[in-house]
N, CA, C and O atoms as CSV, one atom per row, in Angstrom:
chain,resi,resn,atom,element,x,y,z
A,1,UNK,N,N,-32.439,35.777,-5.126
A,1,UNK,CA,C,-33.206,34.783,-5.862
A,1,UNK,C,C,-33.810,33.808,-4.861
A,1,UNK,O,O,-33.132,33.336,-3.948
A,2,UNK,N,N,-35.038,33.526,-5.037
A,2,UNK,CA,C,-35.588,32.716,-4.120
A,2,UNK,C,C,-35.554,30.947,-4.913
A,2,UNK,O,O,-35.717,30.765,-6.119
A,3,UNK,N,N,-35.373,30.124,-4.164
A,3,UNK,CA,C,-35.517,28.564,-4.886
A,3,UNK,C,C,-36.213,27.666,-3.719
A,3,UNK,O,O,-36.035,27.503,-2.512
A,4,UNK,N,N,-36.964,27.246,-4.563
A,4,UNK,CA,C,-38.041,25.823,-3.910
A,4,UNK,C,C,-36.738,25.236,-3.870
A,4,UNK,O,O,-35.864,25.192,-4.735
A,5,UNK,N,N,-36.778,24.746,-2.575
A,5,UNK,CA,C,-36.545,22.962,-2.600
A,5,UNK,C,C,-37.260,22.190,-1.801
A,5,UNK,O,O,-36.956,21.913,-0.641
A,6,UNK,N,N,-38.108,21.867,-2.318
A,6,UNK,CA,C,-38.948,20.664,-1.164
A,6,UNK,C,C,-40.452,21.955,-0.654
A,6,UNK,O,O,-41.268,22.713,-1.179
A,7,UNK,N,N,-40.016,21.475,0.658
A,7,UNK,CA,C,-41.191,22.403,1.265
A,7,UNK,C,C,-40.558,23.633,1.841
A,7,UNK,O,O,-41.273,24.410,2.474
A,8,UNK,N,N,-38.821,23.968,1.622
A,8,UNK,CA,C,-38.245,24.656,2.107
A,8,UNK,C,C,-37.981,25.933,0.968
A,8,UNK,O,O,-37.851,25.611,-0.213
A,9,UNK,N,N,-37.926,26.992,1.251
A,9,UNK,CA,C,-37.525,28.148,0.450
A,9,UNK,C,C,-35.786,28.753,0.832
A,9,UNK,O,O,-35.401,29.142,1.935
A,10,UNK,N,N,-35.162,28.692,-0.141
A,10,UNK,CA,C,-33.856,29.050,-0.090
A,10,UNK,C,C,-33.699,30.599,-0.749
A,10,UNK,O,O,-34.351,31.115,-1.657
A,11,UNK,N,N,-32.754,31.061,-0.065
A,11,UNK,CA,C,-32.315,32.279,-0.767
A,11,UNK,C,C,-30.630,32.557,-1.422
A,11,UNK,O,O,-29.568,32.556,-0.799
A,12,UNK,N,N,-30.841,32.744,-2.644
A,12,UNK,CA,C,-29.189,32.514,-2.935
A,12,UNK,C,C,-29.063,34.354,-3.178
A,12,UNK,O,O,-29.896,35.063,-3.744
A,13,UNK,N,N,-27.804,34.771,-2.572
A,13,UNK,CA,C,-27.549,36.308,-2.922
A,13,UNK,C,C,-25.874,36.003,-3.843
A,13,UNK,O,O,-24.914,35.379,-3.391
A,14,UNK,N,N,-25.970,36.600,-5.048
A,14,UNK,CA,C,-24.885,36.703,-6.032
A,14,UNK,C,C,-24.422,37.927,-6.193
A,14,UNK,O,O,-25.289,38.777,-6.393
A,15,UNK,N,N,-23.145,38.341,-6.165
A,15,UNK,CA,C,-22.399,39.440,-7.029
A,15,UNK,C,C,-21.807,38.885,-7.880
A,15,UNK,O,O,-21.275,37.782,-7.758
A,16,UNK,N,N,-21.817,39.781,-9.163
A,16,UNK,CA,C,-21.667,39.230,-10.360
A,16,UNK,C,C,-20.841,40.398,-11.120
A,16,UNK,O,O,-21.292,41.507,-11.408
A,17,UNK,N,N,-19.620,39.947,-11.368
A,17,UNK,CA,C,-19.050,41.115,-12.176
A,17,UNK,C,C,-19.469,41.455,-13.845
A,17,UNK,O,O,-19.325,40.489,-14.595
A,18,UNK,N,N,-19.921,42.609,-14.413
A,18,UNK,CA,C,-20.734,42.789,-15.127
A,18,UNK,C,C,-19.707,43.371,-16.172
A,18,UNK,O,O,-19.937,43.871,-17.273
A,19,UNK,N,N,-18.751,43.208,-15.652
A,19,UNK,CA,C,-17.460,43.461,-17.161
A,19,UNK,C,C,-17.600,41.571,-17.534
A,19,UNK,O,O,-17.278,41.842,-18.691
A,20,UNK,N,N,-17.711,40.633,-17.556
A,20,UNK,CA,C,-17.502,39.524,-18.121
A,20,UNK,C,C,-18.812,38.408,-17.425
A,20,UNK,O,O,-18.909,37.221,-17.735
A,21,UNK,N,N,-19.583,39.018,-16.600
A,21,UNK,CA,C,-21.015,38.079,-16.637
A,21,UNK,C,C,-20.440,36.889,-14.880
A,21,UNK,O,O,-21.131,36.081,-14.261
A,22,UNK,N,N,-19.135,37.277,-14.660
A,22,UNK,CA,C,-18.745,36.020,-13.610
A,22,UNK,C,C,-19.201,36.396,-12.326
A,22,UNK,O,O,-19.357,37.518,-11.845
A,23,UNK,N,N,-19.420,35.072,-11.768
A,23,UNK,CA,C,-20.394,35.085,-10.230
A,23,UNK,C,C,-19.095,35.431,-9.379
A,23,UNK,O,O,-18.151,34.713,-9.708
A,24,UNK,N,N,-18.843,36.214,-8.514
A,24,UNK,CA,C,-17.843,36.449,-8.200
A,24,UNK,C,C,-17.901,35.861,-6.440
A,24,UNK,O,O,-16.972,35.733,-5.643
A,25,UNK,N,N,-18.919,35.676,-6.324
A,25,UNK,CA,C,-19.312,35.030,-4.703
A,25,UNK,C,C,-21.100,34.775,-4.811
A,25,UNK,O,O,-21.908,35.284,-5.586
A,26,UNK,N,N,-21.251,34.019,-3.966
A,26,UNK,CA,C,-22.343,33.940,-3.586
A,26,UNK,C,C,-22.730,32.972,-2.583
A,26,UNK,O,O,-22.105,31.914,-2.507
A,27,UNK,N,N,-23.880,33.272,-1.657
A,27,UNK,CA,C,-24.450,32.988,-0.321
A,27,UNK,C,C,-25.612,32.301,-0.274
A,27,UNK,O,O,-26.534,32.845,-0.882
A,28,UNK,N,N,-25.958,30.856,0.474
A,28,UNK,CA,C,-27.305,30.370,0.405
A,28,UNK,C,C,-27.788,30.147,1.523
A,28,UNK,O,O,-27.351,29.233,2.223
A,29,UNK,N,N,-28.649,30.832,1.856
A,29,UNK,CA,C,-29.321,30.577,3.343
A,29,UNK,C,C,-30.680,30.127,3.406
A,29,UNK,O,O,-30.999,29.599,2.341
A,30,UNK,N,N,-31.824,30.140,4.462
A,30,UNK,CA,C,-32.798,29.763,4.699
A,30,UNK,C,C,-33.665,31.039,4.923
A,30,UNK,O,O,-34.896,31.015,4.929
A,31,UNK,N,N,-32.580,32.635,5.185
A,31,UNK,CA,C,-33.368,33.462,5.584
A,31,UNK,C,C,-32.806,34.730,4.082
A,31,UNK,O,O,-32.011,34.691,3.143
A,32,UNK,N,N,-33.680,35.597,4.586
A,32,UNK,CA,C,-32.998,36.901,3.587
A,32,UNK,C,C,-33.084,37.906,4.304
A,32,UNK,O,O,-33.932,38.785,4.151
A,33,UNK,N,N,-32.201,37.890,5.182
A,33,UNK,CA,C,-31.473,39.061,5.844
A,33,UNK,C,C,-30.423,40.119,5.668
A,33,UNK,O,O,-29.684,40.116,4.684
A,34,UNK,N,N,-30.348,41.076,6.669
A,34,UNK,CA,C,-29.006,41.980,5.860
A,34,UNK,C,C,-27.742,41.217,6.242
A,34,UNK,O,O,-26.704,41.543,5.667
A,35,UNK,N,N,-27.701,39.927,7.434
A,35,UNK,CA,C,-26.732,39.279,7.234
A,35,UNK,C,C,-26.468,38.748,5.694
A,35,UNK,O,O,-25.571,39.160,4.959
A,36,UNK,N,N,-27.293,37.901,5.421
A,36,UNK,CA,C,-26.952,37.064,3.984
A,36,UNK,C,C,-26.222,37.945,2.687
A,36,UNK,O,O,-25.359,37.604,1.877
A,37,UNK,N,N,-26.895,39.096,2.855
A,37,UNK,CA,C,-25.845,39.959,1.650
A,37,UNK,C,C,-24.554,40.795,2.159
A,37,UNK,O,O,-23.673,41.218,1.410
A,38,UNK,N,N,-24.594,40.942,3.440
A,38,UNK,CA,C,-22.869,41.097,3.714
A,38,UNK,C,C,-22.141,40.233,3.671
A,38,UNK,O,O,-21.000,40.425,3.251
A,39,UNK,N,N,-22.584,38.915,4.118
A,39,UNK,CA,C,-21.726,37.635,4.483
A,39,UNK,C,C,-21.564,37.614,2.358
A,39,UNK,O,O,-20.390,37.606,1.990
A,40,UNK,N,N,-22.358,37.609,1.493
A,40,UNK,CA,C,-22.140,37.826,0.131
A,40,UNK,C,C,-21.003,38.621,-0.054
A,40,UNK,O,O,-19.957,38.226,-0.568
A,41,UNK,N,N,-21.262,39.954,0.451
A,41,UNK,CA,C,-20.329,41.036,-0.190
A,41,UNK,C,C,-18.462,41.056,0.212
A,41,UNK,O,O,-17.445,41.268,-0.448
A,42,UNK,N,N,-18.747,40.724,1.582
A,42,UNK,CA,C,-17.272,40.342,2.485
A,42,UNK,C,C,-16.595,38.935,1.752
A,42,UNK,O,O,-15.429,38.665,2.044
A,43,UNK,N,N,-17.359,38.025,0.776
A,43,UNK,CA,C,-16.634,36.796,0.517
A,43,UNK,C,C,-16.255,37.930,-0.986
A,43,UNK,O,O,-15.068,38.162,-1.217
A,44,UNK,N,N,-16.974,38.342,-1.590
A,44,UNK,CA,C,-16.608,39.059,-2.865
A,44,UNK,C,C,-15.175,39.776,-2.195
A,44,UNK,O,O,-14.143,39.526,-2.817
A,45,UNK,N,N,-15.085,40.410,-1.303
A,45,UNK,CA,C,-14.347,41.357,-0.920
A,45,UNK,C,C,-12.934,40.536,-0.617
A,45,UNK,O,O,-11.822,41.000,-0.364
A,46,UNK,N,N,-13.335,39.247,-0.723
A,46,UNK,CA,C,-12.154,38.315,-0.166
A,46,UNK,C,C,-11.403,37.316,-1.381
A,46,UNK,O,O,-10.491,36.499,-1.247
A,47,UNK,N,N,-12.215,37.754,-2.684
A,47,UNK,CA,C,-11.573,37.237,-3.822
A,47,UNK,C,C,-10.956,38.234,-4.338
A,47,UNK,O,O,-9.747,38.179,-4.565
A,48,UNK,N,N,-11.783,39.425,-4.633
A,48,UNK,CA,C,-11.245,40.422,-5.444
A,48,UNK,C,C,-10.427,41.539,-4.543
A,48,UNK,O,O,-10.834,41.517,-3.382
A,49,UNK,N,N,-9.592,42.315,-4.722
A,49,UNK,CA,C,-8.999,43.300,-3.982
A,49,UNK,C,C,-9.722,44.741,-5.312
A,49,UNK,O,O,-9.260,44.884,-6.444
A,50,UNK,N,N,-10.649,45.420,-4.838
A,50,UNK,CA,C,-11.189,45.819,-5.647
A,50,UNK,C,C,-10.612,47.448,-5.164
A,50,UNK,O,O,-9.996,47.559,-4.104
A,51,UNK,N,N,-10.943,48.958,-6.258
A,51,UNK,CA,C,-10.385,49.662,-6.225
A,51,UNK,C,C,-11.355,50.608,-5.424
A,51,UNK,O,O,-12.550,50.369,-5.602
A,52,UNK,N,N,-11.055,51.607,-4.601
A,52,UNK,CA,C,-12.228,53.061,-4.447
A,52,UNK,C,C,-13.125,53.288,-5.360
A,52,UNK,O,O,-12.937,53.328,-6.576
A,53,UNK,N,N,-14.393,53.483,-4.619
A,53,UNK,CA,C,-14.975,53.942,-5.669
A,53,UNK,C,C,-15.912,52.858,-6.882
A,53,UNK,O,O,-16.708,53.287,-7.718
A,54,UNK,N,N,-15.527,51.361,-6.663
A,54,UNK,CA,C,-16.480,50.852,-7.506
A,54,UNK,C,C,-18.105,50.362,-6.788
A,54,UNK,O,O,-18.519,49.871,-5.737
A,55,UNK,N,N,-18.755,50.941,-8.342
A,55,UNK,CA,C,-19.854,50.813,-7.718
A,55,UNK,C,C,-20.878,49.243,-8.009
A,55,UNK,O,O,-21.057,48.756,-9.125
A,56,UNK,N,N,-21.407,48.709,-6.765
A,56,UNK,CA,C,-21.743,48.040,-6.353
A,56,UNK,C,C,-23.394,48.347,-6.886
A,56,UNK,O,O,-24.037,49.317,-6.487
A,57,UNK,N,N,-23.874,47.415,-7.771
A,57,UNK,CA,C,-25.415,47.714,-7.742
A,57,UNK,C,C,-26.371,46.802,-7.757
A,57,UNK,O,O,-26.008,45.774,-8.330
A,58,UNK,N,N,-27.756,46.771,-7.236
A,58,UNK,CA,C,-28.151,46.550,-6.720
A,58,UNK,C,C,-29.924,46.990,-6.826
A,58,UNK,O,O,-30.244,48.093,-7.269
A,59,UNK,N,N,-30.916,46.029,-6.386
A,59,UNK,CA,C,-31.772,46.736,-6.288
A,59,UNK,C,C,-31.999,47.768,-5.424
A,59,UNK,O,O,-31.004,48.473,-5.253
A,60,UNK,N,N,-33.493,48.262,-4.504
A,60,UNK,CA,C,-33.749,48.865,-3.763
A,60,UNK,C,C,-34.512,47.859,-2.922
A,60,UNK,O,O,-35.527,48.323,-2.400
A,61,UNK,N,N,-34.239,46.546,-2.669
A,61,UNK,CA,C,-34.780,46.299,-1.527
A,61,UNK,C,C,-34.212,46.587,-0.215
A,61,UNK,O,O,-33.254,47.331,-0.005
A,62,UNK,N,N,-35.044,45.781,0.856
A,62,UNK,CA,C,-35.300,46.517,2.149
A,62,UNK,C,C,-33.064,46.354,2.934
A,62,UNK,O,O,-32.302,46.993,3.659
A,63,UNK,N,N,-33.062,45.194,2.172
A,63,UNK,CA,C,-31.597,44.934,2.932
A,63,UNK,C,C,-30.178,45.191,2.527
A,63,UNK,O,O,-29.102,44.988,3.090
A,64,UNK,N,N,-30.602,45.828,1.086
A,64,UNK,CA,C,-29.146,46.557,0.284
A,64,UNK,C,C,-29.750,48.540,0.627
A,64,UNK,O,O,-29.014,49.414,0.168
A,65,UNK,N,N,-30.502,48.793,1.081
A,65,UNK,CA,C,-30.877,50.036,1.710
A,65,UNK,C,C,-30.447,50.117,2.888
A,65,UNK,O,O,-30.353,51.279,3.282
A,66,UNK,N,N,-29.995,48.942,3.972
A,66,UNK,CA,C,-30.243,48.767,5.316
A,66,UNK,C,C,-29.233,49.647,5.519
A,66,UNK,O,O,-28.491,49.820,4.552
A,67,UNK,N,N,-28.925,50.452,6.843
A,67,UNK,CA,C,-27.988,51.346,7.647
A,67,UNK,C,C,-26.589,50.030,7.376
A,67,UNK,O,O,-25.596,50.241,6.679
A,68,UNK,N,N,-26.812,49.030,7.954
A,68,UNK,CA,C,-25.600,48.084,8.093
A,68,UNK,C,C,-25.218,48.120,6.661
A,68,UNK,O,O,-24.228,48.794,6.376
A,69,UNK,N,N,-25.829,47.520,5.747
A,69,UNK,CA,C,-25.157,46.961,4.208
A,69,UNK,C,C,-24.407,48.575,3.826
A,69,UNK,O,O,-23.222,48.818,3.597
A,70,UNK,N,N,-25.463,49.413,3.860
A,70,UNK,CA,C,-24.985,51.030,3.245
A,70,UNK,C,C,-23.182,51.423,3.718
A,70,UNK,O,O,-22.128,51.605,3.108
A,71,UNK,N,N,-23.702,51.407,5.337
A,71,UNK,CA,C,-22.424,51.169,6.502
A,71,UNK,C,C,-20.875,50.348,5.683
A,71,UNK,O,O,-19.770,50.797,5.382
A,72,UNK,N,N,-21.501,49.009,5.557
A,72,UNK,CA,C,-20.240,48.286,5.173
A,72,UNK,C,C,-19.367,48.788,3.365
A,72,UNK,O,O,-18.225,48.617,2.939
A,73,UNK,N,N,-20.389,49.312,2.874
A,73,UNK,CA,C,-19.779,49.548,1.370
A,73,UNK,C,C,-19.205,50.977,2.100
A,73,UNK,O,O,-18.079,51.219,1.666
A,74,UNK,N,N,-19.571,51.780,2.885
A,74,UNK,CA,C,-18.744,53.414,2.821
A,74,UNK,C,C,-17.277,52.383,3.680
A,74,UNK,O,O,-16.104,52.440,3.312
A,75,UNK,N,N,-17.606,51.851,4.400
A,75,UNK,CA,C,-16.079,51.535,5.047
A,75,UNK,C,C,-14.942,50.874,4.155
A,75,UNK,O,O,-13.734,51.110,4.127
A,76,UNK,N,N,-15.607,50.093,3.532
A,76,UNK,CA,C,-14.679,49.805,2.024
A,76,UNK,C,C,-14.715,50.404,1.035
A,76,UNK,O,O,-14.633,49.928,-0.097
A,77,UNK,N,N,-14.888,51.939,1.436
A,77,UNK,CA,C,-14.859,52.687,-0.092
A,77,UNK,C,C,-15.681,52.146,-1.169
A,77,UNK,O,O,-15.143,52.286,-2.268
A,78,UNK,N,N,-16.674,51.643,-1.191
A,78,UNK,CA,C,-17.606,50.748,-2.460
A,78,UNK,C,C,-18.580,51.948,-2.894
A,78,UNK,O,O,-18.767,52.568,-1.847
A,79,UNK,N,N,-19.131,52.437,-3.694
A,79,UNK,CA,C,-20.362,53.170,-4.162
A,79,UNK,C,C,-21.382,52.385,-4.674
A,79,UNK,O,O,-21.501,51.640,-5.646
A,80,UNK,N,N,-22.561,52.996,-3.145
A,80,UNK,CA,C,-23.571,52.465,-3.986
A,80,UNK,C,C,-24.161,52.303,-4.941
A,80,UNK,O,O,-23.771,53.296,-5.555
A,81,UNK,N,N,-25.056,51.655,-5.820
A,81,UNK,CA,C,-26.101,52.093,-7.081
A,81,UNK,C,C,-27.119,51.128,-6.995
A,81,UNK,O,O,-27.104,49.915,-6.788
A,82,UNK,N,N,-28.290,52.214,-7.270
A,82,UNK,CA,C,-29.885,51.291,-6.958
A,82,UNK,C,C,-30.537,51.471,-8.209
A,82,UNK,O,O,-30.455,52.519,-8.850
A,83,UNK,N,N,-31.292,50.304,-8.633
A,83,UNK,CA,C,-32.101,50.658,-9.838
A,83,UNK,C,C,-32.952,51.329,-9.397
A,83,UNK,O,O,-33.302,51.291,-8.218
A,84,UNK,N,N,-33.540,52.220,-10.454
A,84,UNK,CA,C,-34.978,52.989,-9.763
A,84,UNK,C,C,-36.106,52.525,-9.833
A,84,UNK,O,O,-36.054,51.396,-10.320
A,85,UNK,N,N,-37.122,52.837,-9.585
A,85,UNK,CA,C,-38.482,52.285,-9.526
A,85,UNK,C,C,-39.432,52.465,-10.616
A,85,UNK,O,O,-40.564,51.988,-10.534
């Protein structure tokens, strides 16, 4: 999600558990990098102790596609899912 503030553009990245609607982490930076949605996914990863296999979804932009983000969900067992186009 992108947000004005001022003359500055913020980026907030959320995971949101979709059994009950709750923000389960989320990240606000200045940039939208594939840092900003790992540094997202690793704080999720640090509330919930989550099981194999859940899938994580997501659009198809350029930084939930990236080798790194893809990378970090196979090492925690996470499955991807992309909306389609």
């Amino acid at each position: 999600t992108y947000i004005q503030y001022g003359p500055r553009t913020l980026y907030l990245s959320t995971i949101m558990d979709l059994y009950n609607n709750e923000v389960v982490a989320y990240t606000l930076d200045d940039h939208q990098q594939t840092s900003l949605i790992l540094d997202t996914l690793r704080a999720a990863l640090e509330k919930r102790n989550l099981p194999k296999g859940v899938l994580v979804h997501s659009d198809q932009g350029s930084v939930y596609s990236s080798y790194a983000y893809q990378k970090e969900l196979g090492a925690r067992n996470l499955t991807s899912s992309m909306s389609r186009r």
